[in-house]
N, C-alpha and C positions, 0 to 999 in steps of 0.2 A: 600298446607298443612299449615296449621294454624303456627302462632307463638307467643309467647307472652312477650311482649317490658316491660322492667323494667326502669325506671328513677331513680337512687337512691337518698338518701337525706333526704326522709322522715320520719319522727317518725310517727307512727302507734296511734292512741286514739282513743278509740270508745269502741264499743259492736260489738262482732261477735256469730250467734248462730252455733253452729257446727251441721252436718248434721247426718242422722243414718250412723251406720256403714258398710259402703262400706264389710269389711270381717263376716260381722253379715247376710246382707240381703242376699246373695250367697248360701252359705249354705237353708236358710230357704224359699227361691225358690225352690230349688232339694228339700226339704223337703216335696211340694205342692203336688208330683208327689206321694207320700205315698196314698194320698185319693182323690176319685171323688169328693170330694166335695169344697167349695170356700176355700180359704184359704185368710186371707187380714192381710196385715203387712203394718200397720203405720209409720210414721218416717222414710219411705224409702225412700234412698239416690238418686236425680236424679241424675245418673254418668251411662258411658259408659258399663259400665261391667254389670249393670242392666240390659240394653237392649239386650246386648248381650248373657244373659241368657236367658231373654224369647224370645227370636230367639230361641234360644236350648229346648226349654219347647214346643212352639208352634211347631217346628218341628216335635217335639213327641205329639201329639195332644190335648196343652193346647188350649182349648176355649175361655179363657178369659187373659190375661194379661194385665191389664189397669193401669196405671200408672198418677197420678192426686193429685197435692197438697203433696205432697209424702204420696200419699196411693193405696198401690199395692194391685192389686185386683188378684187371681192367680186361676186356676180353671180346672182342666183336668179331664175331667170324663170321657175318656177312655187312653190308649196308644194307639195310634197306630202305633209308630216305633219307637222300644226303640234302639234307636241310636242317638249316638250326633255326628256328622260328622267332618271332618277337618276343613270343609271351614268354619264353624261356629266357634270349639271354638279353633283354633290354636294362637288366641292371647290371652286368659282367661284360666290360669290352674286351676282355679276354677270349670272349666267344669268337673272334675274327681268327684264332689259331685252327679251328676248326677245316679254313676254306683250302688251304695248299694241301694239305693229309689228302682232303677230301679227292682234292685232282686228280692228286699223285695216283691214288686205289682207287677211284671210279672213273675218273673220270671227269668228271662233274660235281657242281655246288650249289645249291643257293643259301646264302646265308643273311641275317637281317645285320643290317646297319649297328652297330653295336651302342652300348650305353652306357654305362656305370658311373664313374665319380661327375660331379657338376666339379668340374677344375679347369676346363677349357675345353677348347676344338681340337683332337687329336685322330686330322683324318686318315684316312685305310689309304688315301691315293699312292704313296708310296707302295705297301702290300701288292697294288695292281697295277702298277706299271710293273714293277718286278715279273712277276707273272706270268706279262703281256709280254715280257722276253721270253719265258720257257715256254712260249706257244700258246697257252691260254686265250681263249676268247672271252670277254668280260664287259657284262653291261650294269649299271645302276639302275634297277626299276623299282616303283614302288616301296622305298625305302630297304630295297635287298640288293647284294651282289650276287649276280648272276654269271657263274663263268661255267664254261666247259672247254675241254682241253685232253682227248685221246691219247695223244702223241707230246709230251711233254719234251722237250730238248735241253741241252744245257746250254749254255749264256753264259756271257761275259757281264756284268750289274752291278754298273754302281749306283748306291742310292745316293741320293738328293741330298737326304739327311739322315743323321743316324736314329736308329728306329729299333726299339728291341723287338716287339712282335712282328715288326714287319720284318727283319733278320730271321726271327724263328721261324716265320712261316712259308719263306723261301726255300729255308736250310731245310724244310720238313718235303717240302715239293719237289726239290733237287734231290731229293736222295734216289729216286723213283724215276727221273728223268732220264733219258739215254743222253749218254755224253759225261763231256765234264762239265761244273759250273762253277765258276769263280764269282764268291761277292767280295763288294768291297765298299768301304766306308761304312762298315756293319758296326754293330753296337757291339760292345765288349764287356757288358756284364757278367757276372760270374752265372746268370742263370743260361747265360750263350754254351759256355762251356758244358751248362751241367745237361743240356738236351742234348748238345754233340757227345757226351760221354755215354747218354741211352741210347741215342739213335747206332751209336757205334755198335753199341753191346746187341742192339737190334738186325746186324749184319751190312751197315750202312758204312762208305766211305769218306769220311771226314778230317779234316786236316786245318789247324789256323783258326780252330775257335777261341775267342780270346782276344785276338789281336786284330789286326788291321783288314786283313781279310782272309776268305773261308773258300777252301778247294772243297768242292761234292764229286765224285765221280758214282754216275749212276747206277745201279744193280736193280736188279728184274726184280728182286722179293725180299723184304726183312720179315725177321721172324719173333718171335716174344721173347723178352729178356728180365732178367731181376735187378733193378737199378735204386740203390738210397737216393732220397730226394734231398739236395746240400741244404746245409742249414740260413736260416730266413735272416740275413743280415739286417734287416728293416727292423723285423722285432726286437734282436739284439742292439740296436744303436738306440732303439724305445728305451730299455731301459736301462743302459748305461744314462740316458740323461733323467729315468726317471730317479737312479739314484744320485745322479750326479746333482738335482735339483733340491733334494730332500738332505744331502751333505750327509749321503749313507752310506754302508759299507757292503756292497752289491756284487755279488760273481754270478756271472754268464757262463755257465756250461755250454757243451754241446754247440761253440758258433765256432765261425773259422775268421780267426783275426785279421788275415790276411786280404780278406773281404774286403774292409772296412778301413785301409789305409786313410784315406781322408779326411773320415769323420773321427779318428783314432788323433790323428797327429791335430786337428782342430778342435777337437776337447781337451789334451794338451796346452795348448795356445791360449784357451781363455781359462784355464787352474785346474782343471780338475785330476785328479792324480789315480792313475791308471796301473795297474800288474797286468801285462800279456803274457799268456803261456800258450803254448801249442793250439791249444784247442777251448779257451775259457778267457776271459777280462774280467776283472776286478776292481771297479769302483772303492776308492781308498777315499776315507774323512780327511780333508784337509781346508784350507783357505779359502777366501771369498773367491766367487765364481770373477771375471773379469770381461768388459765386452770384448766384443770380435766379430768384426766384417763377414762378411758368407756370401759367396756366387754358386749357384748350383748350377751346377753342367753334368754333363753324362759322364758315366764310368770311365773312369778312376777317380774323377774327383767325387765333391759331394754332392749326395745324390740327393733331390726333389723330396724324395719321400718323405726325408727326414725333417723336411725347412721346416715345419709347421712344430716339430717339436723343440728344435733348436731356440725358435722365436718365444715358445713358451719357458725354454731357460732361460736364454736372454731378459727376460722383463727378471729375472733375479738378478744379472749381472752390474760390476760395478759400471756405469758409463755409460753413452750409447752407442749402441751396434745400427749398422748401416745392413740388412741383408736383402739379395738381389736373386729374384727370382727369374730363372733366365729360360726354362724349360717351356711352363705355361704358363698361360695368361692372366687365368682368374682363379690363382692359391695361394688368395689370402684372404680366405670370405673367414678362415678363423680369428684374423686379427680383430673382428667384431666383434667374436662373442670374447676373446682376451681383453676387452675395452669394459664389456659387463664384469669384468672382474675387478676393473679397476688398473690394468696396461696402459701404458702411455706409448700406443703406436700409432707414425701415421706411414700413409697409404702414397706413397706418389707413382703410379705406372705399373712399374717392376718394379720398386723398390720400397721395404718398407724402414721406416726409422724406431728404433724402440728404445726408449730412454730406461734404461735398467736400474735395479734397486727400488722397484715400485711394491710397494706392499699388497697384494691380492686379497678380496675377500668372497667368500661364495657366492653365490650366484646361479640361475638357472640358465641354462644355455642350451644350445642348438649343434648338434652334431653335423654337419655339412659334406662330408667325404671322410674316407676309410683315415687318412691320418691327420685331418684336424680333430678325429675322435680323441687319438691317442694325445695330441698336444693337450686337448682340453683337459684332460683325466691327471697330464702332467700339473697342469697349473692347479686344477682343483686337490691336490697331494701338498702343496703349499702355502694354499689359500686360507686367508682365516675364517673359520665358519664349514659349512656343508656346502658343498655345491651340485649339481644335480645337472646330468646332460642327458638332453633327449633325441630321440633316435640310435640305441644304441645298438639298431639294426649293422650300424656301418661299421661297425667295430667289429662284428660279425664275420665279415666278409675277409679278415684279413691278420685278424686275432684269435689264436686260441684258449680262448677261455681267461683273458686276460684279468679279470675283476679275481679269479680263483690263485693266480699266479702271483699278482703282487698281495693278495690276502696272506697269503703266505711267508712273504718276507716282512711285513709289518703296516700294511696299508692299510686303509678303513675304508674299504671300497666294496662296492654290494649292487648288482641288479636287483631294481624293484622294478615291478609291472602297475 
């Protein structure tokens, strides 16, 4: 099993271009399955979790899934088993975008219970009650959803709670529906947008993605489209704090600032000194980092993804930060292995406390999920000595080629097996 060795010590200078977005291309794969014909998404992420969807696409009888330069070529001109199975996607709970495509063009789904990160319970019930308004019949058995759904209709849906995949995979169901469909209390991620922008170019009527809520008016057929995949805000906020952490002088090509309001104006807040230009940030050398409180909530503000590497800048900051995980329940299984480094965090509920300006030293640690990989790799960049994180399968699933990327701007980072 892979590992990847950290050397701390170095300041970070260069240019990095950030890749598309890992939570962008997911969705707009299960999207492919809407129409027989090609479908090709540019700017696509080479990372794990790709692959592992078109596993899940070819299974169901994509023909084509060619992956080259990052440009995904996707193509299924029939189903022939609209089923996503365990063995395939028990480590991608991204595999649930899969079951509304599937309706909409068969008919019918079965698809397994999903799995991926250990970060909490983050159930589909939302996905099926939705659904269960455009007609859907839908049972839980044996650890699979089971729905079938002929006659899909449009509906009025609000959800519960706001839910991005379960947003996508309504919005992917509805397009295919007769009627209109209004959702509402829908998640307003930029990846919401970026499937409404395929789905469109795919001959789909869509209206209000982005905002509070989303009109579908349904059409009989979409057709294949060529759609860039927006760029992966997650990875750019990585290494704005990987240089922000290392007090380097760091540009991010290729990201959309815009994205990133939040976590832009709160790295502001605690020193770190920033250049935004149209399409690039710049991590500038200046002053000691400062703490700063953190609530993560859904889009616009700051997003989950990121807390685990915030926390690992934070243990640089002067003071203690108070940061409040408000998403899910159990992400901060990385404040353990920041404790083996020598972090002074503690753990109360949702909230962790981290006394900043602790001096880190290497260490062997434990990879736990896709972005406590990335915090960890932050803090071993700073730490004194080598430190060494294992499983750096998870890193896989949502980085591309990250050890090669900050090699390149000045890091001492290396997979060994």
């Amino acid at each position: 099993m892979d590992k990847i060795r950290v050397k701390g010590g170095r300041r970070l200078e260069g240019t990095l271009v950030a890749s598309g977005a890992k939570n962008a291309v997911l969705p707009a794969m299960a999207a492919s399955l809407l129409t027989s014909e090609p479908v090709t998404l540019e700017n696509a992420p080479e990372v794990r979790d790709v692959t592992t969807m078109a596993r899940v696409l070819q299974r169901m009888g994509a023909s084509d899934t060619r992956l080259k330069d990052h440009r995904l070529i996707l193509e299924v001109p029939e189903i022939r088993a609209p089923e996503a199975p365990y063995e395939l996607v028990k480590t991608m709970r991204a595999s649930i975008l899969v079951l509304g495509p599937l309706l909409a063009r068969c008919g019918e789904a079965r698809v397994s219970l999903p799995g991926g990160c250990a970060i909490g319970a983050r159930p589909v019930n939302l996905h099926i009650a939705a659904l269960q308004k455009l007609g859907a019949r839908i049972e839980v058995e044996h650890g699979y959803i089971v729905a079938t759904g002929r006659d899909l209709r449009g509906a009025e849906i609000t959800f519960d709670a706001k839910t991005v995949t379960g947003t996508e995979n309504v919005m992917m169901a509805a397009t295919r529906a007769r009627g209109r469909t209004v959702l509402r209390n829908v998640a307003q991620e930029p990846e919401i947008e970026d499937l409404a922008a395929l789905l469109s170019a795919m001959g789909a009527r869509i209206s209000g993605a982005g905002g509070e809520a989303i009109v579908i008016e349904g059409v009989e057929k979409l057709h294949g489209a060529v759609h860039p995949v927006v760029p992966d805000r997650i990875e750019t906020g990585t290494f704005l704090m990987a240089g922000a952490i290392t007090r380097g002088d760091l540009r991010v090509e290729n990201c959309r600032p815009d994205h990133l309001g939040a976590v832009l104006e709160k790295l502001k807040e605690v020193g770190v000194r920033l250049a935004i230009e149209d399409r690039a940030i710049r991590v500038l050398p200046g002053g000691p980092i400062r703490a700063g409180n953190l609530v993560t909530l859904p889009y616009p503000a700051f997003p989950t993804d990121l807390q685990a590497q915030y926390m690992a800048l934070m243990t640089q900051a002067q003071g203690t930060s108070l940061i409040t995980e408000s998403i899910f329940e159990n992400r901060y299984m990385h404040a353990g292995e920041l404790r083996r480094m020598g972090a002074k965090i503690d753990i109360d509920g949702h909230s962790a406390v981290v006394q900043g300006g602790t001096p880190l030293t290497g260490a062997q640690v434990m990879a736990t999920d896709l972005r406590a990989s990335a915090c960890l790799i932050l803090a071993g960049l700073v730490a004194d000595g080598e430190t060494t994180i294992d499983r750096a399968y998870h890193l896989d699933r949502g980085y591309e080629r990250i050890e090669e990327k900050l090699r390149k701007v000045g890091a001492a980072v290396e997979r060994i097996h």
